[in-house]
C-alpha positions in Angstrom: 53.7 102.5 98.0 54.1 98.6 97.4 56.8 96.7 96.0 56.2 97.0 92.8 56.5 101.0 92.8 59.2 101.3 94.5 61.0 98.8 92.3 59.7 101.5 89.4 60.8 104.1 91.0 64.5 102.6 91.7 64.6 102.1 88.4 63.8 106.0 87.3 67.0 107.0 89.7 69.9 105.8 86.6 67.6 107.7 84.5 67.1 110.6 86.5 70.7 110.9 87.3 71.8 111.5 83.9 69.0 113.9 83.0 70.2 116.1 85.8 67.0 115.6 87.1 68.7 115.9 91.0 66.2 117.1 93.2 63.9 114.9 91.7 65.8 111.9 92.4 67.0 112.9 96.2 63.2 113.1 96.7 62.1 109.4 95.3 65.4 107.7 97.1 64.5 108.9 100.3 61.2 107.4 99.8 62.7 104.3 98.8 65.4 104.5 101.9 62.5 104.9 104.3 60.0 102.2 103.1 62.8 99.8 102.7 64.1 100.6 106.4 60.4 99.8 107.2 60.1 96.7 105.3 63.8 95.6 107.1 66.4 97.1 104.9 67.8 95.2 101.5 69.3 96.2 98.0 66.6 98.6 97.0 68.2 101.1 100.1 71.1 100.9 99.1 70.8 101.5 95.7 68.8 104.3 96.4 71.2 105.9 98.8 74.6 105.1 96.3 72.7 107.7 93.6 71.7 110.0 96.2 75.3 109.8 97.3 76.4 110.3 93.6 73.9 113.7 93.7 75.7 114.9 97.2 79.3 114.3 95.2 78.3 116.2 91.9 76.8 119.0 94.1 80.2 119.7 96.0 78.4 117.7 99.7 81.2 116.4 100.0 80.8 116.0 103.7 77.1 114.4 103.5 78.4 111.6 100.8 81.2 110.3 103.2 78.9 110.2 106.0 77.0 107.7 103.4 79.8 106.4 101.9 81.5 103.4 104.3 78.3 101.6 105.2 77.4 101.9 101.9 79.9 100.3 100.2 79.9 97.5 102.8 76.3 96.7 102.4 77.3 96.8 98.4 79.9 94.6 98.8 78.1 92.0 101.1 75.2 91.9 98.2 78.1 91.1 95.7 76.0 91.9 92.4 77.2 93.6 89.8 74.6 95.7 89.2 75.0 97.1 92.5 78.7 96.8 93.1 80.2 98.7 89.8 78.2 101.9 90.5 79.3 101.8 94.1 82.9 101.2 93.4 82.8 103.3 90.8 81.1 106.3 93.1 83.4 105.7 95.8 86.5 105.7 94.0 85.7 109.0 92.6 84.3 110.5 96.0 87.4 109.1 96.8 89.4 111.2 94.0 87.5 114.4 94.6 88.3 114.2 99.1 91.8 114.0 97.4 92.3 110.4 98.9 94.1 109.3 95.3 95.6 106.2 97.1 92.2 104.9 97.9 90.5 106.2 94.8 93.0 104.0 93.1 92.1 101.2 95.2 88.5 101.5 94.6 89.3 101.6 91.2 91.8 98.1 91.0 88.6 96.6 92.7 85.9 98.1 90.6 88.0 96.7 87.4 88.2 93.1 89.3 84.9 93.0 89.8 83.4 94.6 87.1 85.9 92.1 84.3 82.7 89.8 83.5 79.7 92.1 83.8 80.5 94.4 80.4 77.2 95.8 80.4 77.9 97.2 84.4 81.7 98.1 83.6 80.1 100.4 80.7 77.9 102.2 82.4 80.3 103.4 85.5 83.4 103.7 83.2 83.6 107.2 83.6 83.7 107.9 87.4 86.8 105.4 87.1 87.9 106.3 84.1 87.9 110.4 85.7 90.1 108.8 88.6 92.8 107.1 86.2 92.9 110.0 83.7 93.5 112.3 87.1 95.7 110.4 88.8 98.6 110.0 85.5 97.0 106.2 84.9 95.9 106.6 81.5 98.0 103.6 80.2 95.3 101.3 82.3 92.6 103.6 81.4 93.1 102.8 77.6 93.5 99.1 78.4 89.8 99.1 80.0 88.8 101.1 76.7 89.2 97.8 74.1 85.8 96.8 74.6 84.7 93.8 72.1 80.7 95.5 71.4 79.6 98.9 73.2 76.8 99.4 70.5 74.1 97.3 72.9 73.0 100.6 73.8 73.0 104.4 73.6 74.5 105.0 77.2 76.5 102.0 77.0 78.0 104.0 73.8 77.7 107.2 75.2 79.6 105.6 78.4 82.5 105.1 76.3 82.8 107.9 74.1 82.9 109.8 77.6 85.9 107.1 78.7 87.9 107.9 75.8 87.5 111.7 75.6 88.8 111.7 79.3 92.0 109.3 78.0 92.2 111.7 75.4 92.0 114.7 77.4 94.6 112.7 79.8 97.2 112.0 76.8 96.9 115.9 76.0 94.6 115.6 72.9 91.6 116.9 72.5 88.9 114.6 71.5 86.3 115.8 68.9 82.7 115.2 70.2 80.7 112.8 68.2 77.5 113.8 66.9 76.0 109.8 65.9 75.6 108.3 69.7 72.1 108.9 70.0 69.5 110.6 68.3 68.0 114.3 69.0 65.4 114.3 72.1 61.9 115.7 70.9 
């Protein structure tokens, strides 16, 4: 593999996430995590080992994402990039949430909202993790503030991002928040 295909390949992991598409993705980031050790260890590791760390989470590993998790998020924060910080604050503040850590989830979550504040296209995407840990944690109030977004139509999972973010405040106020059928069209 060269540069250039494992820069592809990175790229598939967002996408492969939200398709569900698990095993899939564990496969192509330990690719990338080896090669990049190999070729002395940068960003593309990292990100590959945040959604592989995302998959462990979702699949109840809770164990085998905090082993990930610490030197993770330092690597993340030393890059300072959006791109790579909001998913990684955003993952650990609900690995965080799920270990039952809600002091730290919260914290992850204040810096995730600090960092994230001029990158609205980053904030978008990892809203829900954070948004999971406010609604879960009785800080809905702050949720809704991070809600009145100015234009969330750039894209479909920017939009479906937030539809998920106020569904959760919804669901965290009590209500129950019809599902919308206009975010994106049918697959096929």
């Amino acid at each position: 593999w060269g540069g250039l295909d494992h820069k592809r390949a990175l790229d598939q992991l967002e996408v492969l996430f939200d398709l569900g598409r698990w095993d899939e993705l564990v496969d192509i980031a330990k690719d990338i995590e080896a090669w990049d050790r190999e070729e002395g260890g940068g960003p593309m590791r990292s990100f590959a080992e945040l959604y592989r760390a995302m998959v462990l989470t979702r699949r109840g590993e809770i164990r085998a994402a905090v082993l990930l998790e610490e030197e993770l998020l330092r690597r993340l924060r030393t890059l300072a990039r959006a791109e790579f910080l909001a998913p990684g604050l955003a993952f650990g503040a609900f690995l965080e949430h799920v270990r039952g850590h809600a002091g730290t989830a919260l914290e992850l979550a204040e810096e995730w909202e600090r960092e994230t504040a001029p990158h609205d296209t980053y904030r978008l995407r990892t809203l829900p993790d954070v948004a999971r840990v406010l609604a879960a944690t009785g800080h809905v109030d702050r949720l809704e503030r991070l809600l009145d977004v100015e234009d969330a139509t750039r894209n479909v999972r920017s939009r479906a991002a937030l539809d998920t973010a106020r569904a959760i405040a919804a669901e965290g106020r009590g209500e129950h928040a019809p599902p919308r059928r206009d975010v994106a069209p049918p697959l096929g």
